[in-house]
NUMAR-708307 format. One record per residue (C-alpha): z, y, x; residue in three letters. Coordinates in steps of 0.001 Angstrom, whole numbers, plus 524288, in hexadecimal, padded with zeros to 5 digits. Layout:
<nodes>
Z;Y;X;ALA
...
</nodes>
This chain:
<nodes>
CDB4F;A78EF;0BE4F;UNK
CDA7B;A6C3F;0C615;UNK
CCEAE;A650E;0CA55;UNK
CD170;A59C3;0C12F;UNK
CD648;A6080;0B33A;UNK
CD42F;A5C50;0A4C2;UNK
CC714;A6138;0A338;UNK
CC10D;A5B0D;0B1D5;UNK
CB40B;A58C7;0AF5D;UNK
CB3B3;A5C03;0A0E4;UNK
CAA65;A66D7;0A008;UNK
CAB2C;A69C8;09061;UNK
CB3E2;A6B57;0853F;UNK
CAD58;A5E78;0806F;UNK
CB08D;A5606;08C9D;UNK
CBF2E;A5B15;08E33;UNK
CC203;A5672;07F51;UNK
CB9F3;A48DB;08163;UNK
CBF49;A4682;08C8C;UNK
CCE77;A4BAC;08A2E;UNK
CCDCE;A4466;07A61;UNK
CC707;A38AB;07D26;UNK
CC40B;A3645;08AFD;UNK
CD175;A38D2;090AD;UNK
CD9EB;A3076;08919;UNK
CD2A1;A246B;08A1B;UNK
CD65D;A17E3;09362;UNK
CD0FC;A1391;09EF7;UNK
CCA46;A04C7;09D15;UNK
CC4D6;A0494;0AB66;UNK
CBBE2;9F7C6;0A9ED;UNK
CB6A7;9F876;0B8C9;UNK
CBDA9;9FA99;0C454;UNK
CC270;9F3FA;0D1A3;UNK
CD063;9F6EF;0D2B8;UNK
CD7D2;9EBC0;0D81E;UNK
CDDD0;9E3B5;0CCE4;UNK
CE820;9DFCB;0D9B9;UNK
CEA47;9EE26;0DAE0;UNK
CED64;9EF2D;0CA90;UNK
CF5F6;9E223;0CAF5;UNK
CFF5C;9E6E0;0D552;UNK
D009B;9F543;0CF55;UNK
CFD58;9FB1E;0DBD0;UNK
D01F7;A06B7;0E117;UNK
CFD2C;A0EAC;0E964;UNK
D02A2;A12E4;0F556;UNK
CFBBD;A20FD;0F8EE;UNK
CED9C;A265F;0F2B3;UNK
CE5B5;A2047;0FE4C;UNK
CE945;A1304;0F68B;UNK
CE4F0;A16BF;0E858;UNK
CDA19;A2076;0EB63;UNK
CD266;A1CF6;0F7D7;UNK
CD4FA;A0E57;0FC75;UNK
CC799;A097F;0F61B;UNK
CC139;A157C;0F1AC;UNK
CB35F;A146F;0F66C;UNK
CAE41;A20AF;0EEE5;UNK
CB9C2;A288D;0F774;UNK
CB32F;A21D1;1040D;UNK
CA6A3;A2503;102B3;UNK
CAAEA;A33E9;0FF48;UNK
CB412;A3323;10C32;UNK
CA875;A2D91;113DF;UNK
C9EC2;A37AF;1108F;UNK
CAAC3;A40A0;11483;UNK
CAA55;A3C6E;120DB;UNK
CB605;A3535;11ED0;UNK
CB7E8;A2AC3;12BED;UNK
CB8A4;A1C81;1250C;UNK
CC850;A19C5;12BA6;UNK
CCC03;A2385;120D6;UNK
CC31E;A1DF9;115E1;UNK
CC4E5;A102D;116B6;UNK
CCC46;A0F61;12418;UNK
CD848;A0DD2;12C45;UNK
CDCB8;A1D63;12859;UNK
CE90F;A1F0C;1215D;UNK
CE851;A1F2E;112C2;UNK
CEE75;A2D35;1139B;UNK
CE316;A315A;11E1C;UNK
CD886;A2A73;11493;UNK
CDD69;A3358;108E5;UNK
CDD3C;A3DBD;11315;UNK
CCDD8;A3BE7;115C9;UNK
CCB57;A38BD;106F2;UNK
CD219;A46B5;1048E;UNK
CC877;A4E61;10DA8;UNK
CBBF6;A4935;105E5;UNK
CBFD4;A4B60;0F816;UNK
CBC63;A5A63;0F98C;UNK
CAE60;A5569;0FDBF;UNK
CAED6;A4E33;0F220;UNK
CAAAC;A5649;0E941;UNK
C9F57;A517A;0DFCC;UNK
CA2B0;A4452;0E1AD;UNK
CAB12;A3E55;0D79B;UNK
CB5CC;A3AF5;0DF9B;UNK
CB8DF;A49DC;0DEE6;UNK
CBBA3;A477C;0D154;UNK
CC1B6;A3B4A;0D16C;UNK
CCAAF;A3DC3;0DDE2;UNK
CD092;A4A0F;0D68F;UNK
CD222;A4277;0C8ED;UNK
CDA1A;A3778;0CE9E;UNK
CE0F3;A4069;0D6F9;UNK
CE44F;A47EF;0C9F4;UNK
CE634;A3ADF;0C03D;UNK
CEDA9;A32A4;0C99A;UNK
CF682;A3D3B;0D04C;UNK
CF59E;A4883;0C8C0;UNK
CF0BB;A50D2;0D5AE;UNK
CE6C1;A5D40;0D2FF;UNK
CE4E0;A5FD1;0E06B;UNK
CD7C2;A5ED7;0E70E;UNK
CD8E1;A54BB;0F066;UNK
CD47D;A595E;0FE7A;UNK
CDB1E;A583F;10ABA;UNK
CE484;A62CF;10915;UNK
CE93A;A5CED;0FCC4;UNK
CE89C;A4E1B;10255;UNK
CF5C3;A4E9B;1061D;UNK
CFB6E;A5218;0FA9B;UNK
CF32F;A4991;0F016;UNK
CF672;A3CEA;0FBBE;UNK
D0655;A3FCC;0F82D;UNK
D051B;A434D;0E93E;UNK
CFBAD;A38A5;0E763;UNK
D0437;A2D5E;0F092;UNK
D111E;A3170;0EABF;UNK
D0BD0;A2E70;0DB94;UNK
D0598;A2251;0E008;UNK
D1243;A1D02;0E19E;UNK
D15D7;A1DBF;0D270;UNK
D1285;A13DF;0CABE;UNK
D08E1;A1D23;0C2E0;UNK
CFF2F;A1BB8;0CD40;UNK
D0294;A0DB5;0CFC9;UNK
CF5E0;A0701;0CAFC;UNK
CFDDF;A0233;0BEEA;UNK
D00C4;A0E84;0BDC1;UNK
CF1C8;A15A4;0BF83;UNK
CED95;A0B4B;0B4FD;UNK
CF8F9;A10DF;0AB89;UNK
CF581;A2038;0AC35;UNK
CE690;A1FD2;0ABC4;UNK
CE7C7;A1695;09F71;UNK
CDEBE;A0C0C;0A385;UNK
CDEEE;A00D0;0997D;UNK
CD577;9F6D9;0A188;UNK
CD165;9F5D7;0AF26;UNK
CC6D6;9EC2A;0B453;UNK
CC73B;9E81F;0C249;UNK
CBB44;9E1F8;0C77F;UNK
CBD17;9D409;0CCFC;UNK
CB4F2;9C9DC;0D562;UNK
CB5A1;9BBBB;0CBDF;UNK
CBDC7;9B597;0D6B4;UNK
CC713;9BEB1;0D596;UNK
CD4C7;9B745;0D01B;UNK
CD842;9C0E7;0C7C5;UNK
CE524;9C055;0CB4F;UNK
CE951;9CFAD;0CBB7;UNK
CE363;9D0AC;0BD21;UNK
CEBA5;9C532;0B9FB;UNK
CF6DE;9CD14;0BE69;UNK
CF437;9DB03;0B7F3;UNK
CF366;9D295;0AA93;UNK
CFF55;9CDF4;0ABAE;UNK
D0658;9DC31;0B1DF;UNK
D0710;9E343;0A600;UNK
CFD7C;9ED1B;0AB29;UNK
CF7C1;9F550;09E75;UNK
CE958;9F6A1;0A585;UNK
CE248;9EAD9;0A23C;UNK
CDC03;9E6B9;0AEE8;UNK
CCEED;9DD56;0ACF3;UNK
CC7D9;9D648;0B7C8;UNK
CB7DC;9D7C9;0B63E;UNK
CAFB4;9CDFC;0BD05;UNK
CA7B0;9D1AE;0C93E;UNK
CA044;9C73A;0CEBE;UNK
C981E;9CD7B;0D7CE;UNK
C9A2A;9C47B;0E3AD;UNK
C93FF;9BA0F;0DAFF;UNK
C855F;9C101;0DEEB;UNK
C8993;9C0A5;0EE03;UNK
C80AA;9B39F;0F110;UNK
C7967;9BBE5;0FCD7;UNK
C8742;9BCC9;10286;UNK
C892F;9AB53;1041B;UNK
C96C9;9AE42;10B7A;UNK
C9BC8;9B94C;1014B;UNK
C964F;9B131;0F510;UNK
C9C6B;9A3A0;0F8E1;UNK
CA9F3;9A81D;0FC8F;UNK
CAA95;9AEA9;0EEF7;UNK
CA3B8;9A33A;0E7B1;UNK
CB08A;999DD;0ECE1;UNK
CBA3D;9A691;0E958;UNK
CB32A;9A495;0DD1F;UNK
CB501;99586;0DBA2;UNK
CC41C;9970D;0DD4D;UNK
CC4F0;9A0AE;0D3BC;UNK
CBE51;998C6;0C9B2;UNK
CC488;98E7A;0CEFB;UNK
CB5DA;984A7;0CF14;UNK
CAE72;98045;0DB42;UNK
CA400;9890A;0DCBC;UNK
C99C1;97DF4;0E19E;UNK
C8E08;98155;0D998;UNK
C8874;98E71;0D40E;UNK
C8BC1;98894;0C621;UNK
C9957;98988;0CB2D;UNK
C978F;995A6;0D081;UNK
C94F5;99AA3;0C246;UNK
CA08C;9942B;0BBEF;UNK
CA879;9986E;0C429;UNK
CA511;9A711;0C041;UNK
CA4DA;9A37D;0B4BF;UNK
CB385;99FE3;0B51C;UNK
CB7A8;9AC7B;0BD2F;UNK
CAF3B;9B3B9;0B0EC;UNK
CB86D;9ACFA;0A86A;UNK
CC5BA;9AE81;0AF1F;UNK
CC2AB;9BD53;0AF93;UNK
CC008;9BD39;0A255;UNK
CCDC4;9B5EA;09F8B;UNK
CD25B;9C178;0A78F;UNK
CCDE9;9CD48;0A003;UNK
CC124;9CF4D;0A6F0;UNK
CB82D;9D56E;09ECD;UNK
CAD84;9DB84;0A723;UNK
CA58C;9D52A;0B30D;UNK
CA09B;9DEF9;0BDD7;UNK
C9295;9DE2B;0C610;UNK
C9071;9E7A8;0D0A8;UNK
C83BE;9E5B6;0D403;UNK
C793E;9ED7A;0DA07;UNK
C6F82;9E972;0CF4D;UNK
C6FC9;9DFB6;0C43C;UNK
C69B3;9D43E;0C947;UNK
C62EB;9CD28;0BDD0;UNK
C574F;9C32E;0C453;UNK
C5545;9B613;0BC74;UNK
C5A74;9ACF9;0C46C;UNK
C5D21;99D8E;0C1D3;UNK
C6A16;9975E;0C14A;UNK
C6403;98E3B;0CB4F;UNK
C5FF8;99AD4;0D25E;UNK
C6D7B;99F92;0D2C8;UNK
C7142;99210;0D60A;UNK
C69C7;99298;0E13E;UNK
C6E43;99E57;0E6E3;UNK
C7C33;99B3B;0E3E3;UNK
C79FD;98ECD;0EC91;UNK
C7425;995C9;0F832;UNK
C7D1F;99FC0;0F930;UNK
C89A4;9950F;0F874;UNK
C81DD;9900A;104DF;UNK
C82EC;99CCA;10BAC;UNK
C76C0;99FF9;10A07;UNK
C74D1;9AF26;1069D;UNK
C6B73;9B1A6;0F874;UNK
C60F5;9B9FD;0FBF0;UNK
C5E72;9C509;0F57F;UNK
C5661;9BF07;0EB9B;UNK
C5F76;9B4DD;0E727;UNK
C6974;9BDF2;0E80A;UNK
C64C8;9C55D;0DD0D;UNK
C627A;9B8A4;0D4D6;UNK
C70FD;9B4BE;0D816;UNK
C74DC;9C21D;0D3C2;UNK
C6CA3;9C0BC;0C636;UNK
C7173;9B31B;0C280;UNK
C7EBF;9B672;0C620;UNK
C7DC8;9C3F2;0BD94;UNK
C79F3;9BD13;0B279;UNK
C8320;9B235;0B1A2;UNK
C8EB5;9BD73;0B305;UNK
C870A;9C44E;0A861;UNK
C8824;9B890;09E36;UNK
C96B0;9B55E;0A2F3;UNK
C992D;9C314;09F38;UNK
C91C6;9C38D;09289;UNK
C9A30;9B701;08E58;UNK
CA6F1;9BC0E;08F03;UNK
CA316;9CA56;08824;UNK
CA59B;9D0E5;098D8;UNK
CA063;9DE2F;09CCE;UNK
C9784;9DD48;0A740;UNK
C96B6;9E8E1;0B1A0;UNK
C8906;9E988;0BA03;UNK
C8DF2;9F505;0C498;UNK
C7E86;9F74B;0CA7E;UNK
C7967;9FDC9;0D41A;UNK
C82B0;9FFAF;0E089;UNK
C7C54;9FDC0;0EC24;UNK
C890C;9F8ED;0F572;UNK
C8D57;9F9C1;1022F;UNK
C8169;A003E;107BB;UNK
C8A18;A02FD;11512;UNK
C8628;9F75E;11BD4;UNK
C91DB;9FBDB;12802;UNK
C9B1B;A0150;11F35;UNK
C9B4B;9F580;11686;UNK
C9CEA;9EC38;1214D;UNK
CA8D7;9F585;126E6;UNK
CAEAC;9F774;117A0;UNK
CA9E1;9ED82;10F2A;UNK
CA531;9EF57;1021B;UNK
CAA08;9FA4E;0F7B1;UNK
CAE72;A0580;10164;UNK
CA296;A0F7A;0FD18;UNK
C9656;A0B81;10404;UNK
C8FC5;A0854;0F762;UNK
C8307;A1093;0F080;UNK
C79FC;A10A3;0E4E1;UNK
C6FF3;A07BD;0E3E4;UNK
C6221;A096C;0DF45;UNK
C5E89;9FC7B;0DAF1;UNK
C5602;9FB36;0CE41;UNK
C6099;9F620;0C51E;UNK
C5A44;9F558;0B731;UNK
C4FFE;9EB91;0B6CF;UNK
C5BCA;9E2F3;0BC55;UNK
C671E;9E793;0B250;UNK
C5D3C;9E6EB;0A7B7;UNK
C590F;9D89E;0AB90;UNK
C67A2;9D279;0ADCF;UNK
C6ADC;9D959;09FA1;UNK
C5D35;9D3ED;09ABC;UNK
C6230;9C5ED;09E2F;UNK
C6F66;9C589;09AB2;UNK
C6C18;9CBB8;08A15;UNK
C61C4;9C2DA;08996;UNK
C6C0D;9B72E;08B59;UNK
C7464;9BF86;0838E;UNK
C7D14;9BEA2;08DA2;UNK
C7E00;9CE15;09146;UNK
C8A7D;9D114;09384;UNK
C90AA;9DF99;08F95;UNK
C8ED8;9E775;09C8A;UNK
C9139;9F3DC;0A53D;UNK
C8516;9F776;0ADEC;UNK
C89CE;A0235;0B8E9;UNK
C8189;A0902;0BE1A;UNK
C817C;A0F8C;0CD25;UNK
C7399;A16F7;0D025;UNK
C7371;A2130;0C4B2;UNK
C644D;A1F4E;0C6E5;UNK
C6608;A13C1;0BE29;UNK
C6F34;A197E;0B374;UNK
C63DB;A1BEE;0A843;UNK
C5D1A;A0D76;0A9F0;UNK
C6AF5;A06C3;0A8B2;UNK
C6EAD;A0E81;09E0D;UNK
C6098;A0BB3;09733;UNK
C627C;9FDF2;09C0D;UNK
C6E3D;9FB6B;09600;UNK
C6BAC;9FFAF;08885;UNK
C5FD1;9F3D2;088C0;UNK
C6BD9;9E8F2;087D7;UNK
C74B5;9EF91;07DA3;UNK
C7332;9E3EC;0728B;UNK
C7D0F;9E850;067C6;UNK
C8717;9E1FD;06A86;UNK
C91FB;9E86F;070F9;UNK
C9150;9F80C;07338;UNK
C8C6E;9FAF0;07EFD;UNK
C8CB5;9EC8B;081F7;UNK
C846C;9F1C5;09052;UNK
C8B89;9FE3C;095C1;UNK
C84B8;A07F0;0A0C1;UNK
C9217;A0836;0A906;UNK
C9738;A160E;0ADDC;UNK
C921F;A1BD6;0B917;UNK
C9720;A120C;0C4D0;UNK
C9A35;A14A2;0D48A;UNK
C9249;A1FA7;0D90C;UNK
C9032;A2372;0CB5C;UNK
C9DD7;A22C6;0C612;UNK
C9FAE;A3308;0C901;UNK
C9CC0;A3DC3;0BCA1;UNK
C8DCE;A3E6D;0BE06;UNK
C8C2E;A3015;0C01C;UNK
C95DB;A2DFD;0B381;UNK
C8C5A;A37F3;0AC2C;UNK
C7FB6;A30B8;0B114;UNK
C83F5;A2525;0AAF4;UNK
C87E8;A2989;09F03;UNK
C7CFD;A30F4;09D58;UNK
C73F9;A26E6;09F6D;UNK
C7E19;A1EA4;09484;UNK
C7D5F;A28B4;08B96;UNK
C6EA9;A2A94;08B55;UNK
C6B29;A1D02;08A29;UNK
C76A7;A1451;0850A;UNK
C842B;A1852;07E64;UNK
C8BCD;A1EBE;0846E;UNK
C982D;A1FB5;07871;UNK
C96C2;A0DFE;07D4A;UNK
C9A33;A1239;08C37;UNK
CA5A4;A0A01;0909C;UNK
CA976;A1642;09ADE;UNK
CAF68;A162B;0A6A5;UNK
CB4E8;A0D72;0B1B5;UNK
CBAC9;A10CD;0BFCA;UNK
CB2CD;A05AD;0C855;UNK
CBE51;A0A33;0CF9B;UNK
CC6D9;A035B;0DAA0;UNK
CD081;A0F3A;0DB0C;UNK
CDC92;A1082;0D1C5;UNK
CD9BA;A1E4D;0D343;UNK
CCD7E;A1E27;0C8CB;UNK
CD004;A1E17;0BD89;UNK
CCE95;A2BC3;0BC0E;UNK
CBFC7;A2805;0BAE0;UNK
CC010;A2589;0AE9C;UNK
CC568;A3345;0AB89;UNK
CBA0D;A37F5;0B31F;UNK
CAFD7;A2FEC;0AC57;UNK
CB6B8;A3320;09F11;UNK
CB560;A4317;0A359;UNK
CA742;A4148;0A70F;UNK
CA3A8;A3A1E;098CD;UNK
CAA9E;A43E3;092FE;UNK
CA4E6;A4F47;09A43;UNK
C96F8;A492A;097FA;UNK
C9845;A471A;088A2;UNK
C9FD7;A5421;0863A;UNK
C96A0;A5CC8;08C65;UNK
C8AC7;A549C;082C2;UNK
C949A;A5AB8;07912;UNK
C9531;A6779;07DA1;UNK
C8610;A67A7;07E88;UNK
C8353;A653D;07069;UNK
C8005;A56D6;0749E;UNK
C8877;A4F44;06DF0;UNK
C9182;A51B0;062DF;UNK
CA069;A53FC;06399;UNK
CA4CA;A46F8;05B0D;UNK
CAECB;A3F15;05B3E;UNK
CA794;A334E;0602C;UNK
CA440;A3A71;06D9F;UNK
CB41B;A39C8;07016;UNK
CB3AE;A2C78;06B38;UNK
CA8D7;A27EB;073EA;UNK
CAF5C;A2E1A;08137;UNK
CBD02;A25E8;07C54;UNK
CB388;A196F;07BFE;UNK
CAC9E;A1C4A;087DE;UNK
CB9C8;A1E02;0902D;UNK
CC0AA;A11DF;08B06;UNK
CBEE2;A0C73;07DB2;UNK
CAFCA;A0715;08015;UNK
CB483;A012C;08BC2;UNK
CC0C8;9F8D5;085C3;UNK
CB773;9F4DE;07B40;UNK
CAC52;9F19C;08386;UNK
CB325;9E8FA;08DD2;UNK
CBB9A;9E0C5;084F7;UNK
CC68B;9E11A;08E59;UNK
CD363;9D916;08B42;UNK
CDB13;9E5CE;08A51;UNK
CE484;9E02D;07F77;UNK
</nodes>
């Protein structure tokens, strides 16, 4: 029997029919990722495995680093063949870590290979894996096609033009591919250089003179709008906490001022800048009927050398240990007492923190929507089978979990969407086993809730424009 078979991780005759009846045949509606929309307007295709499975993979890195991996064949001048090469030799010591799992999955649901990889059978995999990269079935037309994925959401800075969306609407393409709004760099006023150049992007794109921080707001305000002319549905925050001090318009005003002067915010104002700016997004949102995401709790770029040699987003970022819930539960405070709370997805990265969300949470549910505030599946360092049964858990104990809107890949590889399969084999592992136990009853609504979980709560949470 192969590593990867029917049955992987489905430990009872409970969790092999869940999964295989109602689990299995469901769609993928991935509502959070960062693939390139450029990459899913031109089809691309890619040329060897290097390309689709390691160019931007900063979970591979840091498993390669702690290999002893040099960096030339991580993020370096080494040939892509040489990078697999050194990628090869550390999946044995992978073992425990998730990427065990997930590098044998996609090896088996993308090119139908068994084999263990290792760097006897590296050579091999490279020229089975390369030669079936050339069809168009693993074009990324083609990826979208066999792993059924009605909806995609990209993740997009308001300046952005839109443009490759623009041209996937009009392809044909049977994914529906959504922007979502991420205006982080809005919050960057301790950065005067990195703030202003973005503030003009900004004015461009809205096409207004940014001269005032009343313009400043319109003109988000009009980027809001054009993504919602453009399918955009969701907004995205990823913040280390949720800043939510009471701070004046003329406050904000201020700030907004000094920093188009060049002069940096210190930390104080920062945070004020940060609250005013949260809550404005959080009544744009609310307007329109938009999902907000709140992604808390990573503590980035920690490096200090390796972020000046790499940049950003190449696996030098931790968990945080911030105290997050007096500030969640004051921005949600504010925003339902204006009635102005929005429907939103709280993520959650220090699993220290999973039980006072969850509790958290279940304080703003008003009525009005099911699961109108959602404790988001286990995120980052947490997106791996315990982490996934942490959170849902700590959902099932204190909320409802039958309301979960499931999975996403928070992904920027092409290569994983097998996730979802692995999320959908840990829920049904977890709730098949409370079968087996005598802890829940074998009903028909059990398969109904792990269809709703994978994909129906999702499509009728969201209110995408699939039609």
């Amino acid at each position: 029997m192969s590593f990867i078979h029917d049955d992987f991780l489905l430990t009872t005759p409970a969790a092999r029919r869940l999964y295989h009846e109602h689990a299995e045949p469901q769609p993928i509606l991935d509502y959070h990722c960062h693939l390139s929309p450029k990459d899913i307007a031109e089809n691309r295709r890619f040329h060897n495995l290097y390309e689709i499975w390691l160019e931007g993979d900063h979970y591979k890195w840091r498993a390669m680093r702690a290999n002893g991996i040099p960096e030339r064949y991580i993020t370096g001048d080494a040939e892509p063949y040489e990078k697999f090469l050194a990628w090869a030799r550390t999946v044995p010591y992978t073992v425990r870590n998730p990427l065990f799992h997930w590098t044998h999955l996609e090896l088996k649901r993308y090119f139908g290979i068994d084999a263990l990889l290792d760097e006897t059978t590296a050579p091999e995999i490279w020229k089975r894996a390369n030669e079936m990269l050339a069809s168009d079935e693993l074009t990324v037309h083609g990826i979208l096609r066999k792993f059924r994925v009605v909806a995609l959401c990209t993740t997009d800075d308001p300046t952005d033009d839109l443009r490759y969306h623009q041209q996937i609407a009009q392809s044909g393409l049977e994914t529906k591919v959504f922007p979502a709004f991420r205006p982080d760099r809005a919050l960057r006023v301790r950065h005067p250089a990195e703030f202003n150049a973005w503030v003009d992007r900004l004015a461009e794109a809205a096409n207004i003179e940014i001269r005032t921080f009343d313009d400043f707001l319109e003109a988000l305000r009009r980027r809001h709008d054009y993504f919602h002319q453009m399918g955009c549905r969701l907004s995205d925050h990823g913040l280390e906490y949720c800043y939510s001090d009471p701070c004046p318009h003329a406050t904000a005003e201020r700030i907004f001022n000094e920093t188009r002067q060049d002069k940096p915010a210190t930390p104080e104002d920062f945070e004020l800048f940060a609250s005013y700016m949260m809550h404005f997004f959080g009544k744009l949102d609310a307007e329109k009927g938009w999902t907000k995401q709140l992604h808390l709790g990573a503590k980035r770029n920690v490096n200090t050398r390796m972020y000046l040699k790499l940049g950003p987003d190449t696996g030098f970022d931790a968990i945080g240990d911030w105290p997050q819930v007096d500030r969640l539960a004051n921005y949600l405070d504010r925003l339902a007492q204006e009635n102005a709370l929005p429907k939103i997805i709280v993520y959650n990265l220090n699993p220290a923190d999973n039980y006072a969300f969850a509790a958290l949470i279940a304080c703003f549910q008003d009525g009005s929507i099911p699961g109108k505030l959602q404790f988001g599946s286990g995120w980052w360092h947490l997106d791996q089978k315990e982490g996934m049964e942490w959170q849902l858990n700590a959902l099932s104990n204190l909320g409802l979990l039958p309301r979960f809107i499931g999975m996403l890949t928070d992904s920027r590889s092409f290569l994983s969407f097998p996730r979802h399969e692995y999320f959908r084999r840990v829920l049904c592992n977890l709730v098949g086993r409370d079968i087996e136990n005598g802890e829940l009853p074998d009903i028909p609504f059990v398969g109904r809730m792990i269809e709703n979980i994978c994909f129906h709560n999702a499509r009728q949470f969201l209110e995408l424009p699939l039609e």
